[in-house]
C-alpha positions as CSV (number, residue, x, y, z in Angstrom):
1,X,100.5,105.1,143.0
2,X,101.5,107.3,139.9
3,X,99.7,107.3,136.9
4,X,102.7,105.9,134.6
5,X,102.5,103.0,136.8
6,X,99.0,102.3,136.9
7,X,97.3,99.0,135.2
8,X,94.1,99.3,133.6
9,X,92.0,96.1,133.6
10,X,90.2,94.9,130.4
11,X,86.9,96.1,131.5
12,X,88.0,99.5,132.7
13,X,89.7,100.3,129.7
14,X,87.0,99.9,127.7
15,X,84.5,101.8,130.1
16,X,87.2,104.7,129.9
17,X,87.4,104.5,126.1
18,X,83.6,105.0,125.8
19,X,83.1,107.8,127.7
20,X,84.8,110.3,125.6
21,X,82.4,109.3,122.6
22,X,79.5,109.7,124.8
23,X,80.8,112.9,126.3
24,X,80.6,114.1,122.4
25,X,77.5,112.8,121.4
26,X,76.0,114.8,124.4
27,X,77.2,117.6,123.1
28,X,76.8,117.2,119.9
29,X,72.8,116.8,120.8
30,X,73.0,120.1,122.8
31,X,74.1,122.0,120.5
32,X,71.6,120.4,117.7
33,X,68.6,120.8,120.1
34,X,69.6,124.5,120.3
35,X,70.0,124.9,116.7
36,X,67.0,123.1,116.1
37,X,65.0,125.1,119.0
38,X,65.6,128.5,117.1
39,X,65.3,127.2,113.5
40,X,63.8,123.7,113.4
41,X,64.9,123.6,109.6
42,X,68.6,123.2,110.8
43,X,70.3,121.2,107.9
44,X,74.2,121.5,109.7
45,X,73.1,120.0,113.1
46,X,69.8,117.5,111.9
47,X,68.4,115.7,115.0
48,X,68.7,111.7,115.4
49,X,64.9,111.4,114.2
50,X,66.4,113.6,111.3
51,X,68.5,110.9,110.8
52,X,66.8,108.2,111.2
53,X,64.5,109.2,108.5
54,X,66.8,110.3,105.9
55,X,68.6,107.3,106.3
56,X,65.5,105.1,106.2
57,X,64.9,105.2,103.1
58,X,68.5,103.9,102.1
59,X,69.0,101.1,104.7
60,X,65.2,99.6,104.2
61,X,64.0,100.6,100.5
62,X,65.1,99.2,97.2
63,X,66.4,102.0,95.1
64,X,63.6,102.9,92.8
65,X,66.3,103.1,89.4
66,X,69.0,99.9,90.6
67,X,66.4,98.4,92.7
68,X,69.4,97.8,95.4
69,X,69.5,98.9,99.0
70,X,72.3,101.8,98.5
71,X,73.4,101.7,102.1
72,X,74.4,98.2,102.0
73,X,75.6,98.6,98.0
74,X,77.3,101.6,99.0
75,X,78.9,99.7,102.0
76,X,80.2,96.3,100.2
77,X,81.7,98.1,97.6
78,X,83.9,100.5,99.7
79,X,84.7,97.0,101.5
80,X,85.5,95.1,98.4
81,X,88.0,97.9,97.1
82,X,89.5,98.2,100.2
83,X,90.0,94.5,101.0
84,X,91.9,93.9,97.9
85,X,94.0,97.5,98.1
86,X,94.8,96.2,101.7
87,X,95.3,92.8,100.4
88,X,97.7,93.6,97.4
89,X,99.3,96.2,99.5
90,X,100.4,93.7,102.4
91,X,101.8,90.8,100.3
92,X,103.6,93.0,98.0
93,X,105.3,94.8,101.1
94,X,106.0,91.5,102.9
95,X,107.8,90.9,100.0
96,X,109.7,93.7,98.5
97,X,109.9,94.4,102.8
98,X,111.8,91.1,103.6
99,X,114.5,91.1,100.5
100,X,115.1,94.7,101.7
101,X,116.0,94.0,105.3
102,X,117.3,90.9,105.2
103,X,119.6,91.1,101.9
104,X,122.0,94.3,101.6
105,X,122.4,93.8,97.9
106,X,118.7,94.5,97.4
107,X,118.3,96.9,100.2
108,X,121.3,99.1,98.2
109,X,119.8,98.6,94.6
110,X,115.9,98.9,95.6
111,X,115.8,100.7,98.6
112,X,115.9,104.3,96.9
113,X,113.6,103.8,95.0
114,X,111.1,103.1,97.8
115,X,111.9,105.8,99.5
116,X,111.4,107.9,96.6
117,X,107.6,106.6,95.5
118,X,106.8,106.7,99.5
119,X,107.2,110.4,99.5
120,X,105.1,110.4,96.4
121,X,101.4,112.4,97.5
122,X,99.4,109.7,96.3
123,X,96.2,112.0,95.6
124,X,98.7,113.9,93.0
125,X,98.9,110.4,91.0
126,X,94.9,110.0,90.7
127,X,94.7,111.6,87.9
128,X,97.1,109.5,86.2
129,X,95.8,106.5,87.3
130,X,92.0,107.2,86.0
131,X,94.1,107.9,82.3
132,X,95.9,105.1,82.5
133,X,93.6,102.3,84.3
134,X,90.3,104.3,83.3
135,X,87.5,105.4,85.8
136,X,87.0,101.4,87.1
137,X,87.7,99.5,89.7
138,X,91.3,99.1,89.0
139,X,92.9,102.7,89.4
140,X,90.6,103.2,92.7
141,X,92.7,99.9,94.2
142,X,95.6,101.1,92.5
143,X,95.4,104.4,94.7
144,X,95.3,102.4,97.6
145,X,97.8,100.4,97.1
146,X,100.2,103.2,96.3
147,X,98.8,105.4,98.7
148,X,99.9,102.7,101.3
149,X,102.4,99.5,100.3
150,X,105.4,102.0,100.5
151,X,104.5,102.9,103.8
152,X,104.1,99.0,104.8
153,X,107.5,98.0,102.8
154,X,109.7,100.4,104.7
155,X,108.3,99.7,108.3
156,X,108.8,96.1,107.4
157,X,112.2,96.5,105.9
158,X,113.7,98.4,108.7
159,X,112.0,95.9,111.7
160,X,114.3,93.0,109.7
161,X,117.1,95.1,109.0
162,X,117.1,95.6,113.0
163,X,117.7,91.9,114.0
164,X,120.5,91.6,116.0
165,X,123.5,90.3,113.6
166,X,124.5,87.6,116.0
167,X,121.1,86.3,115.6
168,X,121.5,85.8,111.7
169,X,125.2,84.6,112.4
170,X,123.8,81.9,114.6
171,X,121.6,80.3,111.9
172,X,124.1,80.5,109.2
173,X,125.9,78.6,111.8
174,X,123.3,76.0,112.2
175,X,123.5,75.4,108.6
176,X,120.6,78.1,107.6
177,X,120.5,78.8,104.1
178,X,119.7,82.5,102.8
179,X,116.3,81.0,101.9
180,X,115.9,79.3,105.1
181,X,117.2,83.0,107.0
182,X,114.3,84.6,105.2
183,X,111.6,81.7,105.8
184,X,112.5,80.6,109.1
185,X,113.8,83.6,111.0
186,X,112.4,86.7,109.2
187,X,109.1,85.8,108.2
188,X,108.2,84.8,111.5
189,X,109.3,88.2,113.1
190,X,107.6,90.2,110.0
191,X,104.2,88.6,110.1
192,X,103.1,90.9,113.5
193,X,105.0,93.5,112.0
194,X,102.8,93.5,109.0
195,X,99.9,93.2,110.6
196,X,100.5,96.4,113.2
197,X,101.4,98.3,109.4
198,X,98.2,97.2,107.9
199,X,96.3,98.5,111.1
200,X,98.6,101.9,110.5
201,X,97.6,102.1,107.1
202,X,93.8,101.5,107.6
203,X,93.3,105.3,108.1
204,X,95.0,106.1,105.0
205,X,93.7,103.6,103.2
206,X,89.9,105.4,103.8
207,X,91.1,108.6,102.2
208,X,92.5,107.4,99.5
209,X,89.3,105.1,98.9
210,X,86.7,107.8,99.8
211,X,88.9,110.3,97.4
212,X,88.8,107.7,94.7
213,X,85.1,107.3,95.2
214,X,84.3,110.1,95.4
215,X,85.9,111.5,92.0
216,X,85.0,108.6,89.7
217,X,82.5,106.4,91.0
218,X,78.8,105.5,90.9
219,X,78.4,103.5,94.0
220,X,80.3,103.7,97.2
221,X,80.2,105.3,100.7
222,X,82.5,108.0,99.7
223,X,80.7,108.2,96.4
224,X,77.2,108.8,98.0
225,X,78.8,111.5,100.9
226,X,79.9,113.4,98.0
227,X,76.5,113.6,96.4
228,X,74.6,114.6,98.6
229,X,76.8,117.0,100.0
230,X,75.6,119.8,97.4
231,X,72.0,119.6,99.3
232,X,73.6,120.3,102.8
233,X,72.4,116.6,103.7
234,X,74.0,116.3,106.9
235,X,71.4,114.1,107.9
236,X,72.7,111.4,105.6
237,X,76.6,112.6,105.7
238,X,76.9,112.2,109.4
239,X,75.1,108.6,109.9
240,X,77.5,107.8,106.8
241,X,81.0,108.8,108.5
242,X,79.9,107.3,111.5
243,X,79.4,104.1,109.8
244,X,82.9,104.4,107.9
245,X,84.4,105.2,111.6
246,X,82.6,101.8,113.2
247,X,83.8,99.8,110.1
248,X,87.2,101.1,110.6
249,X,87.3,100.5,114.6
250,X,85.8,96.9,113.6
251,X,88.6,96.0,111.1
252,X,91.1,97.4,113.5
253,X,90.0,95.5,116.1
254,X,89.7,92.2,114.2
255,X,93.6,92.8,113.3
256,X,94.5,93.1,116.7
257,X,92.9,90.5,117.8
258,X,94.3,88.1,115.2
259,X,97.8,89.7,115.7
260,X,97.5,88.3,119.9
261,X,96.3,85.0,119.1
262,X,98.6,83.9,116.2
263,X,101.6,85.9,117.9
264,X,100.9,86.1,121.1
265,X,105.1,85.9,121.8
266,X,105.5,89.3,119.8
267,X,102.6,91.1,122.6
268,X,104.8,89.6,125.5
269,X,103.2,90.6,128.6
270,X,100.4,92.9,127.0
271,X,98.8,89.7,125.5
């Protein structure tokens, strides 16, 4: 049988998809045992008990000035700025995403000007959003969202400006308003739509949230990575993006499996 045509069962694909990362943390241990084996005050390839130790202290111990655990601190508020850039970023580009494909008018007046802020570098627009939101909350979830809603609008606008026309004429045929069009026959098709854009934008969305952080911030994974990258800490930088990779995979994960169970008609035989 050729490859193209072969079918990989849910259990074998996840065994294959494991053994890449355990192929690299082998070498990655190699090569630190090495390193550690000629100069056992390494600081670019630490050890796991390396690690383990440096990271102790922030998982386990109350900070000694904010009394909080930083690596959990650090975690829930990368989460909460994400969740609401995320958040903000879908609903608005369900929005703006369904009058664009489904209404010419709007897709002629608006959908230049989409275009234009998508190919906007959104790290070039930090510094005018920390002068004009401050260094809070608001211009780190303002990043986000601008970093990734025009990406989400346009995928969304051009999967409804694809339906077949016959479909549409067949509704207004039926008696289907322009409201009901929108509610009844795009929504529907836009919903897994959005979701696959949300899990495109989740890489994104982590650099523009650890660049944020990292800037202006006192708390936050990106914030702390950036801290205590002036003392060569790899043992705490590499347990760190680790972390921000599982949370990632996690979120990714828990999007695709809502997008098969509340769509499964959109996943067609993949479901």
């Amino acid at each position: 049988m050729r490859w193209v045509n072969r079918r990989i069962s849910r259990g074998n694909n996840l065994l294959l998809g494991v053994i890449p990362i355990l192929l690299l943390v082998v070498i990655y241990l190699l090569v630190a045992a090495d390193r550690n084996a000629i100069n056992p005050n390494d600081k670019i390839f630490p050890l796991p008990g390396a690690m383990i130790q440096a990271m102790w202290g922030l998982v386990f111990e109350p900070d000694q000035l904010s009394g909080r655990l930083l690596f959990w601190s650090d975690t829930l508020a990368s989460l909460r700025r994400l969740g609401i850039g995320i958040g903000i970023s879908a609903l608005s580009a369900l929005f703006v995403g369904l009058m664009l494909g489904i209404l010419p008018p709007v897709r002629a007046t608006f959908g230049m000007l989409v275009t234009g802020i998508a190919v906007i570098p959104p790290i070039a627009l930090l510094p005018i959003l920390f002068i004009t939101f401050g260094l809070g909350e608001t211009a780190k979830v303002a990043l986000i969202v601008i970093g990734i809603a025009p990406f989400m609008t346009r995928d969304i606008a051009a999967h409804i400006g694809s339906l077949p026309r016959e479909q549409i004429v067949k509704a207004q045929t039926l008696g289907a308003s322009t409201w009901q069009l929108i509610l009844r026959v795009a929504l529907p098709l836009a919903m897994p739509r959005l979701i696959q854009a949300m899990r495109l934008s989740l890489g994104p969305a982590w650099v523009f949230l650890i660049s944020a952080e990292a800037i202006a911030s006192d708390i936050g994974l990106g914030y702390r990575i950036f801290l205590v990258r002036r003392y060569l800490a790899m043992d705490v930088i590499l347990p760190y993006v680790a972390w921000i990779a599982l949370l990632a995979a996690t979120i990714d994960l828990i999007l695709a499996t809502s997008s098969r169970r509340l769509f499964p008609w959109s996943h067609g035989e993949n479901r």
